[in-house]
C-alpha positions as CSV (number, residue, x, y, z in Angstrom):
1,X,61.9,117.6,98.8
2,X,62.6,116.9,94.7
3,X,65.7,115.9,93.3
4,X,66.8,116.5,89.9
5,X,68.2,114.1,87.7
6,X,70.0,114.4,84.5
7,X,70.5,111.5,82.3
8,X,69.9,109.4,85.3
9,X,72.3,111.1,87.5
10,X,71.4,113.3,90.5
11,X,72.2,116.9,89.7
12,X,70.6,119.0,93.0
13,X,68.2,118.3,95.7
14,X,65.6,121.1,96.6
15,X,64.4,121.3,99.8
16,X,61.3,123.9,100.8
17,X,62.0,126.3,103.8
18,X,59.5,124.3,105.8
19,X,61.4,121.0,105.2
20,X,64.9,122.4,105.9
21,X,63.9,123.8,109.3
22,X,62.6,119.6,110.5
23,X,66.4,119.5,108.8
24,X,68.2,121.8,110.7
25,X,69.3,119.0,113.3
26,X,70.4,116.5,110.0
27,X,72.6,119.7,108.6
28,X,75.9,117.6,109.6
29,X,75.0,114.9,107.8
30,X,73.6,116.4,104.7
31,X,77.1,118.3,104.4
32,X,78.4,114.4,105.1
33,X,76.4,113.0,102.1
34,X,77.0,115.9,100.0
35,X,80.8,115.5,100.0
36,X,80.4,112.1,99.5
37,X,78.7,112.7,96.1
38,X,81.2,115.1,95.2
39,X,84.2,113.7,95.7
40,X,86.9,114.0,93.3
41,X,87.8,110.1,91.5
42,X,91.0,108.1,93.0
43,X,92.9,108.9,89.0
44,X,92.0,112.3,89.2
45,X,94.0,112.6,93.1
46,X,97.6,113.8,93.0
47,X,100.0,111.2,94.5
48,X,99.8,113.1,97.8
49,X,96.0,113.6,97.8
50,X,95.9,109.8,97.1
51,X,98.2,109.0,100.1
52,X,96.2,111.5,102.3
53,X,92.7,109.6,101.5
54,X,94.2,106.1,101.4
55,X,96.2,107.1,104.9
56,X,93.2,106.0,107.4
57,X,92.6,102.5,105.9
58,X,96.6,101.8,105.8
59,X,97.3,102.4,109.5
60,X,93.6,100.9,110.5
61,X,94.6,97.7,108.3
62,X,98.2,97.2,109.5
63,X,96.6,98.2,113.6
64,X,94.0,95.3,112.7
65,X,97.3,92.9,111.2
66,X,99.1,92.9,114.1
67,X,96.3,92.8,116.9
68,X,95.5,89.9,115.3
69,X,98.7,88.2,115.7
70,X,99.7,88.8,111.9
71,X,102.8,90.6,111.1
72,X,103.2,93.5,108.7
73,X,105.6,93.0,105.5
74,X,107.4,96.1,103.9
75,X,110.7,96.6,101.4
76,X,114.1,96.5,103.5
77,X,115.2,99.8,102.9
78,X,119.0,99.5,104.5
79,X,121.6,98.1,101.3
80,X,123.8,96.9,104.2
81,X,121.3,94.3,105.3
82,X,121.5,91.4,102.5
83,X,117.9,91.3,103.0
84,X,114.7,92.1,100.6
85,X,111.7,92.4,103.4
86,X,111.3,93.2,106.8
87,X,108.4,91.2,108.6
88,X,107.2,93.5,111.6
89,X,105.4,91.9,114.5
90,X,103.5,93.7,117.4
91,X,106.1,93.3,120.0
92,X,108.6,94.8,117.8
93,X,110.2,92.1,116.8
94,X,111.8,92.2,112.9
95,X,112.7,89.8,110.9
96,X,114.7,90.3,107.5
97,X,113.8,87.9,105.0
98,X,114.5,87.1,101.7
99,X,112.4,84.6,99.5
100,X,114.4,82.1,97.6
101,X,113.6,82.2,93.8
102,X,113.6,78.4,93.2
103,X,111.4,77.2,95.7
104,X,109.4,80.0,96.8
105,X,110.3,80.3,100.9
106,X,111.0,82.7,102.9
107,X,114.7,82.5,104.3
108,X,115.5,84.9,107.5
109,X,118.5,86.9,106.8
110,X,118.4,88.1,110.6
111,X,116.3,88.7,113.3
112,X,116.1,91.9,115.9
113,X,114.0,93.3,118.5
């Protein structure tokens, strides 16, 4: 196997037909590796590309939050509810909160399950 570099950066590997067929059972993960070495840079992603990628480690974060007794914080999006945040807790429970400017605490506009 030789790999070719170009100003320090890998451009290709080469792989002799003897080599690649000890390879054959690896194939999965050389396509794995290769993807991961071309993979287009988080500021060159559309906003929806972004989202897609980003996706898995949002819902495996906020899984992880609330199995761990933590709740999840997100923007109150209903302009009826005098509220700027909605705290979400694994057993559903919400609470609306707003934080008070002067001091810095949290104040709970209302609570529902």
């Amino acid at each position: 196997m030789k790999v070719a570099l170009d100003d320090q950066q890998q451009t290709g590997v080469f792989i002799s037909m003897d080599e690649l067929a000890h390879l054959d059972k690896h194939l999965a993960e050389l396509y794995q590796l290769k993807d991961q070495l071309t993979s287009t840079s988080v500021f060159d992603l559309t906003p929806e590309q972004l989202k897609a990628r980003l996706s898995p480690t949002i819902h495996k974060a906020i899984a992880d939050a609330l199995a761990n007794g933590a709740y999840v914080s997100y923007l109150q999006p209903d302009p009826k509810i005098p509220a700027r945040y909605i705290h979400e807790y694994a057993d559903g429970k919400l609470d609306y909160v707003n934080i008070d400017l002067q001091t810095g605490k949290e104040v709970i506009v209302k609570t529902s399950r």
